[in-house]
N, C-alpha and C positions, 0 to 999 in steps of 0.2 A: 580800756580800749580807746583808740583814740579814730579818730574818722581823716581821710584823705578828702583834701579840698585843692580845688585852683580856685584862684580869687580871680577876678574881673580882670586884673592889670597879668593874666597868663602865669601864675609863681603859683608855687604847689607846697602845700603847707599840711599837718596836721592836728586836728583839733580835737578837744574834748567833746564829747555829743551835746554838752550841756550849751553849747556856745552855738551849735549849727544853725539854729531857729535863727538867734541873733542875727546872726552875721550873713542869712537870707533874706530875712526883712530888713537888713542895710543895704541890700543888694551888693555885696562885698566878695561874696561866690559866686561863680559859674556854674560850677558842677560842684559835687560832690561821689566819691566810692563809697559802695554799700554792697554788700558779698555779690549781690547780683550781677555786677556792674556797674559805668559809672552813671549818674542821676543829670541830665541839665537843664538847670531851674528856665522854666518856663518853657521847656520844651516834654519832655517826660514826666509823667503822673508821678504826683508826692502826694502823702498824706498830713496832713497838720499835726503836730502832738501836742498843739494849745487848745486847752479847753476855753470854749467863748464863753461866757456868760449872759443870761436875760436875767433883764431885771422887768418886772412887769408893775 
């Protein structure tokens, strides 16, 4: 399955899920499509799918 992105520079591309995180924290997306509708980063609620780690 692959995920619907616009990237920053307005171009509309699709990517593999495993790269979205990525290419969020590059700030290289704008949005993202997810069945709901589309997602735009820092305006509508996302979830992380990175686990944080404590080290204590």
């Amino acid at each position: 399955m692959l995920i619907q992105v616009q990237y920053s520079n307005q171009q509309f591309d699709f990517v593999k899920p495993y790269l979205l995180d990525d290419l969020i924290d590059e700030e290289k997306v704008s949005k993202f499509r997810r069945a709901s509708g589309w997602v735009t980063i820092g305006v509508d609620p996302m979830r992380s799918t990175r686990r944080v780690s404590c080290t204590n």
